[in-house]
C-alpha positions as CSV (number, residue, x, y, z in Angstrom):
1,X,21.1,-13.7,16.8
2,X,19.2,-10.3,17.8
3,X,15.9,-10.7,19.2
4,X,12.7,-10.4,18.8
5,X,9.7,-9.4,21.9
6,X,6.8,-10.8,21.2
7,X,3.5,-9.6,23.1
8,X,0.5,-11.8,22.3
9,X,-2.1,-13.9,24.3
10,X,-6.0,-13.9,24.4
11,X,-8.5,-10.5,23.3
12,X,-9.0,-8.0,25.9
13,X,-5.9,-9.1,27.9
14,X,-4.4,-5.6,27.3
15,X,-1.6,-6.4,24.9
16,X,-1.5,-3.2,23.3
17,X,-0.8,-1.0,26.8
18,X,2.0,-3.6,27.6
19,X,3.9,-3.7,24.4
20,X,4.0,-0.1,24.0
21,X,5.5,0.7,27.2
22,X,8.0,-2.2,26.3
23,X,8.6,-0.3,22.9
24,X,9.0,3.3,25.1
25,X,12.0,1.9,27.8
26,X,13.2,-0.2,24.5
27,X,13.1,2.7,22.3
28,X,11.8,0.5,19.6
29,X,8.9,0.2,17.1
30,X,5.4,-2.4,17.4
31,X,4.4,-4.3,14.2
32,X,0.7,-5.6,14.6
33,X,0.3,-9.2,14.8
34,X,-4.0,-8.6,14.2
35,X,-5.4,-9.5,11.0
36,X,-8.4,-6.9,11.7
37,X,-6.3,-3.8,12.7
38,X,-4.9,-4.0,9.2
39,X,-7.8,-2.4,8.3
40,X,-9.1,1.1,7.1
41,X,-12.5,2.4,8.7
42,X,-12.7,-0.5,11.3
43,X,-11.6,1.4,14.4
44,X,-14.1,0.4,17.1
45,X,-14.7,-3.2,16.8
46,X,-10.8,-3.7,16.5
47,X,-9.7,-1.8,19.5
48,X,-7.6,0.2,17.2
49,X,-5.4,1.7,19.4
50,X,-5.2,5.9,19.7
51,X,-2.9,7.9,18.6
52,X,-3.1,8.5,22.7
53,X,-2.8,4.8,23.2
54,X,0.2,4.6,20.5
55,X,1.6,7.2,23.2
56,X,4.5,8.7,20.3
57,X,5.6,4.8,19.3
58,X,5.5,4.0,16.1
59,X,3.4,0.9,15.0
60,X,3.2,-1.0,12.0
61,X,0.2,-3.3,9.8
62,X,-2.4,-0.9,11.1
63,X,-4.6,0.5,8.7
64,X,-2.6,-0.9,5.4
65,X,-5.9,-2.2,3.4
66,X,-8.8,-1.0,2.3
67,X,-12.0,-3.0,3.7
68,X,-12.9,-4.1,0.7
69,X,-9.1,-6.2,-0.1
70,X,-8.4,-9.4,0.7
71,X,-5.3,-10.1,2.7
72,X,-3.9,-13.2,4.0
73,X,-1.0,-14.6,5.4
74,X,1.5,-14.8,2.8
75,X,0.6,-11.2,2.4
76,X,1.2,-10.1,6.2
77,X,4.8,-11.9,5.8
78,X,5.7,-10.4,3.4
79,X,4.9,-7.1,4.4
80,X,5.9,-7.6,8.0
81,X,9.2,-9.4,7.7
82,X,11.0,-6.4,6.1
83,X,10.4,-4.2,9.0
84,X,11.2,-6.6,11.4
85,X,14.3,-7.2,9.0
86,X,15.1,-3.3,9.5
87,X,14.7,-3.0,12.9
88,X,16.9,-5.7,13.7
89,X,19.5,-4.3,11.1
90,X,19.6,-1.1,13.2
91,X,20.6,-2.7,16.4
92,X,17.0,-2.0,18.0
93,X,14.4,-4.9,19.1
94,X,11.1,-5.5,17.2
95,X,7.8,-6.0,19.5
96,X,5.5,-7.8,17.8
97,X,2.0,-7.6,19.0
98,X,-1.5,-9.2,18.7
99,X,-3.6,-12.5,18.8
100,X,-3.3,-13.4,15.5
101,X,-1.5,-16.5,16.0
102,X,-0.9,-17.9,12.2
103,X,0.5,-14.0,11.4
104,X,2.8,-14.1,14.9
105,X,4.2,-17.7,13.3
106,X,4.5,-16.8,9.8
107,X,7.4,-14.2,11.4
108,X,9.0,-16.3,13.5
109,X,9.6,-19.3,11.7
110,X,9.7,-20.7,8.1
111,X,7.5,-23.8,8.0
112,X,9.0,-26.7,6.5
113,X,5.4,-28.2,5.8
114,X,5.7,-31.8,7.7
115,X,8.8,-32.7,5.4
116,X,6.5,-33.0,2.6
117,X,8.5,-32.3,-1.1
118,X,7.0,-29.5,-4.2
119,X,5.7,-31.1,-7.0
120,X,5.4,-28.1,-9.6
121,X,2.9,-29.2,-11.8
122,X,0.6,-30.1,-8.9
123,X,0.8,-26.3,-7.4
124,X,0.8,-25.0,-11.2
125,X,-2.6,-27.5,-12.0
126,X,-4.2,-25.5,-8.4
127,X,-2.7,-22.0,-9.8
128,X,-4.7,-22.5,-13.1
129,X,-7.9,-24.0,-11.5
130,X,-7.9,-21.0,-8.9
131,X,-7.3,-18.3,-12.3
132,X,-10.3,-20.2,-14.1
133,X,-12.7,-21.2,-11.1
134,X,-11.9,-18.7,-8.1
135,X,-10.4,-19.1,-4.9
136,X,-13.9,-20.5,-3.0
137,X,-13.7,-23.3,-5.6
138,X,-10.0,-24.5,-4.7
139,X,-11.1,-24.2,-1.0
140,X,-14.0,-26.1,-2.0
141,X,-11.1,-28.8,-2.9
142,X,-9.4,-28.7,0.3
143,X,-12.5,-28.8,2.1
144,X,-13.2,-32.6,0.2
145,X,-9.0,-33.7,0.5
146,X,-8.5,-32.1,4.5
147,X,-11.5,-30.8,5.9
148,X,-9.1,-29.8,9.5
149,X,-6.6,-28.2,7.3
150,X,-9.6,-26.1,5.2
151,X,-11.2,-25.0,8.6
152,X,-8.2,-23.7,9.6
153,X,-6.9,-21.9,6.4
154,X,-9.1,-18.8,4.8
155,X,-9.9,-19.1,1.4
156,X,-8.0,-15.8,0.7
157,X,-4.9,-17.4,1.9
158,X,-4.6,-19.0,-1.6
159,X,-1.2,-19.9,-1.4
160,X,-1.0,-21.8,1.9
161,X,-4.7,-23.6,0.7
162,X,-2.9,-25.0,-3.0
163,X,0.4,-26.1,-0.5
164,X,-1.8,-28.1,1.4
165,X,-3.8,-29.8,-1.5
166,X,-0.5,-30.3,-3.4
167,X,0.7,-32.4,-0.1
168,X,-2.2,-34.3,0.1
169,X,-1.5,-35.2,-3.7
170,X,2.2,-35.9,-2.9
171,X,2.1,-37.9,-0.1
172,X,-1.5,-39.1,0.2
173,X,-2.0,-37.5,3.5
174,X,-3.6,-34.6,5.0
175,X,-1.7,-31.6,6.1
176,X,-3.2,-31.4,9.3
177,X,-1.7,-35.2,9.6
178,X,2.0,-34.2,9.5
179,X,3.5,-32.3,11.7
180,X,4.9,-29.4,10.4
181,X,8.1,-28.1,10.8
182,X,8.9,-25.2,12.4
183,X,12.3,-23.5,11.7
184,X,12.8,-20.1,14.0
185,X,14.4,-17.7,12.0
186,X,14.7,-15.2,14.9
187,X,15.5,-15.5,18.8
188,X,12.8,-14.4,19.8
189,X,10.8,-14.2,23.7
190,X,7.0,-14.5,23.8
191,X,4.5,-13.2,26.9
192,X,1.5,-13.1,27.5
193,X,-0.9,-12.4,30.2
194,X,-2.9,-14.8,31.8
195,X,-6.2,-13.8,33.1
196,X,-8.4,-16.0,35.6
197,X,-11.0,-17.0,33.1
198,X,-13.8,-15.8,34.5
199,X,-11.8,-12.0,35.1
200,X,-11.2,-12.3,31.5
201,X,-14.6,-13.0,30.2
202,X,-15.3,-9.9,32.3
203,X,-12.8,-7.9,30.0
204,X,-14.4,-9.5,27.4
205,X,-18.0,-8.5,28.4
206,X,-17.6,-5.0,28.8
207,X,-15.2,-4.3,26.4
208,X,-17.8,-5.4,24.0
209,X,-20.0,-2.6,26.1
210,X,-17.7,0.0,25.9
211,X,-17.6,-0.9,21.7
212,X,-21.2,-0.4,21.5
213,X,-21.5,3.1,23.9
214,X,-18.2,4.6,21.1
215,X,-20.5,3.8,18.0
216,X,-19.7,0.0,16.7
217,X,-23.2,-0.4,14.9
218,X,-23.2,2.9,13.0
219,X,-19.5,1.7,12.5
220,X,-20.9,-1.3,10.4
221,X,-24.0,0.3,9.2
222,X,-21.5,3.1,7.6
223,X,-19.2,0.3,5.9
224,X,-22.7,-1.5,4.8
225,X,-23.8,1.4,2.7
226,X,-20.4,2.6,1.3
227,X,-20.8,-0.8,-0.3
228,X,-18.9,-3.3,1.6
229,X,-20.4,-6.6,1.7
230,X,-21.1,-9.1,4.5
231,X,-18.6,-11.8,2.1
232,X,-16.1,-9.1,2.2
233,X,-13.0,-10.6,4.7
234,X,-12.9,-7.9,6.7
235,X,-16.8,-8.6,7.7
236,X,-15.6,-11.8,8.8
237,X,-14.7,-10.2,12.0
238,X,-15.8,-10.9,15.5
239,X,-18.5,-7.5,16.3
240,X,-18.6,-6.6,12.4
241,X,-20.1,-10.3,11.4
242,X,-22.6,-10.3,14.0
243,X,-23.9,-6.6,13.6
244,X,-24.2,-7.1,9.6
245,X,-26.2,-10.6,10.3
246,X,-28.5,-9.0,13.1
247,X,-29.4,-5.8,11.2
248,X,-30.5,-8.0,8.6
249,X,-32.6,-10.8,10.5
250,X,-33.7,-8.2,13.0
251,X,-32.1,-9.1,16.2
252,X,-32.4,-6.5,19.2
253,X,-29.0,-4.4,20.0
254,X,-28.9,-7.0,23.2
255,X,-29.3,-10.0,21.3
256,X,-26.5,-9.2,19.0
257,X,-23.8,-7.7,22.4
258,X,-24.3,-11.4,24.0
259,X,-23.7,-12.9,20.4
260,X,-20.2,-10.6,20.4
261,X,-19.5,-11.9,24.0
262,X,-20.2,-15.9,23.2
263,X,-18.2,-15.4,20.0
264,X,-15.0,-13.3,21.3
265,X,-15.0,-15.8,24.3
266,X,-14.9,-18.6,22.1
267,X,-12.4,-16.8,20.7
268,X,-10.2,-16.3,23.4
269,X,-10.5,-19.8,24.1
270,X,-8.6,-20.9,21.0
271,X,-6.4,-18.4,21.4
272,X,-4.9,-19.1,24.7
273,X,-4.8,-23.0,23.0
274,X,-3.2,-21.8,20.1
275,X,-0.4,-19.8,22.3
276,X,0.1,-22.7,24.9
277,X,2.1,-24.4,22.0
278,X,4.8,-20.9,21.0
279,X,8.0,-22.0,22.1
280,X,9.6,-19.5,24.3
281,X,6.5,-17.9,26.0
282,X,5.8,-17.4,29.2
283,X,2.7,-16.8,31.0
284,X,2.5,-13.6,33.7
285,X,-0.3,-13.4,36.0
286,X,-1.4,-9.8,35.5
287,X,0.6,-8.1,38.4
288,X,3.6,-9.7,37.0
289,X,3.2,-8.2,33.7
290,X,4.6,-4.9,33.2
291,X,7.4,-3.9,31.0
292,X,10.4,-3.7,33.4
293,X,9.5,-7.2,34.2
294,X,9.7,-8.5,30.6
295,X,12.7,-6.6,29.8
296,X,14.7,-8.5,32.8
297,X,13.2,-11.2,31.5
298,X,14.0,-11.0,27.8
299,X,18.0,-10.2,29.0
């Protein structure tokens, strides 16, 4: 099998600089693993990367939906895949990058969800309930039947929210019970970059800074009053969330930067959690991590 470089790990751990001088010397392309860079109009608080930054490579799932569009999951592998599909078709290797860890595995593997059988007129009972009541209702469902699984899954991610009450039905057990089964469909090599926590809460910190001195509340306030609303998904964001909530109970610009920092920390935390369970990934202190190094690596 071809494979696949992946580049992911914890916000602020300079994933984007690494993978696209991987994509230069590999003479390859970078699909976004972030589900905020997929957005139009949120450049600052995403760390959208330059057309500098991008340095000629060309990069994919960046700035494919409108703010005001939902998109989950399901969506971002079915979008994704095909490119990955066409890169490995033409010989090159894909680099997948970002902290999005439910996007990175939706690549990589097919889930075989625990083992657990489809009943069709359980899903097709869920399908009509979400056409007549709306997705927050069906999520309302999960939240009652698996209250892990609905913390984990968005309420936008319709599909993967009915597959989880429709195994709860079948089997009489939660989702986040079984263990699901992960079937690779690529090779593929994962790295990330580990920071000494406290250096990387120091990224973390003034990166959040540096977002503030390039604009990031008259970022918000602009998407505000062209009409996007704090329930919209992409105002779900770390940055975006906060700003929208301050502006309207009144918090001082300083009150709302060390909300950003506690939040992206927190983050980061369940990021590095989430990554500690990828199969093939390994961990380079930051002096190790450069792409000649993960190219020995990855051959």
């Amino acid at each position: 099998m071809a494979k696949i470089l992946v580049i992911c790990g914890a916000t602020a751990s300079g994933k984007t600089a690494l993978a696209v001088e991987c994509a230069k010397q590999l003479n390859t392309e970078i699909i976004s693993a972030d589900s905020m860079l997929i957005y139009k109009g949120l450049d600052i608080g995403t760390a959208k990367p330059t057309s500098e930054e991008k340095n000629g490579v060309a990069h994919h799932l960046i700035d494919v939906v409108a703010p005001n569009e939902s998109f989950s999951v399901s969506d971002y592998e079915k979008t994704a895949l095909p490119i990955v599909e066409d890169l490995l078709a033409k010989g090159k290797t894909p680099v997948v990058c970002g902290g999005t860890g439910f996007y990175i595995n939706s690549l990589l593997y097919k889930s075989g969800f625990g083992g657990a059988g489809a009943d069709e007129t359980v899903r097709k009972k869920y399908e009509n309930i979400l056409q007549e009541k709306g997705k927050e209702y069906v999520h309302a469902l999960l939240q009652e039947k698996d209250p892990e699984s609905a913390q984990i899954l968005h309420p936008n991610d319709t599909k993967r929210v009915i597959r989880a009450i429709e195994i709860f039905e079948i089997t009489g057990k939660k989702k986040s019970e079984q263990k699901d089964e992960l079937i690779p469909r690529f090779d593929f090599q994962a790295f990330s970059i580990a920071y000494p926590r406290e250096r990387l809460y120091e990224r973390i910190n003034r990166r959040v800074e540096i977002m503030f001195e390039k604009g990031l509340k008259e970022e918000v306030k602009s998407l505000l009053e062209k009409g996007i609303s704090e329930e919209n998904q992409c105002m779900q964001g770390i940055g975006y969330k906060e700003i929208a909530e301050g502006i309207r109970t009144g918090l001082t610009d300083e009150e709302i930067k060390e909300l950003i920092k506690k939040n992206t920390r927190n983050y980061a935390k369940r990021q590095l959690t989430f990554f500690k369970r990828l199969q093939n990934h390994e961990v380079l202190l930051p002096e190790q991590a450069t792409a000649e190094e993960i190219i020995k690596r990855l051959y």
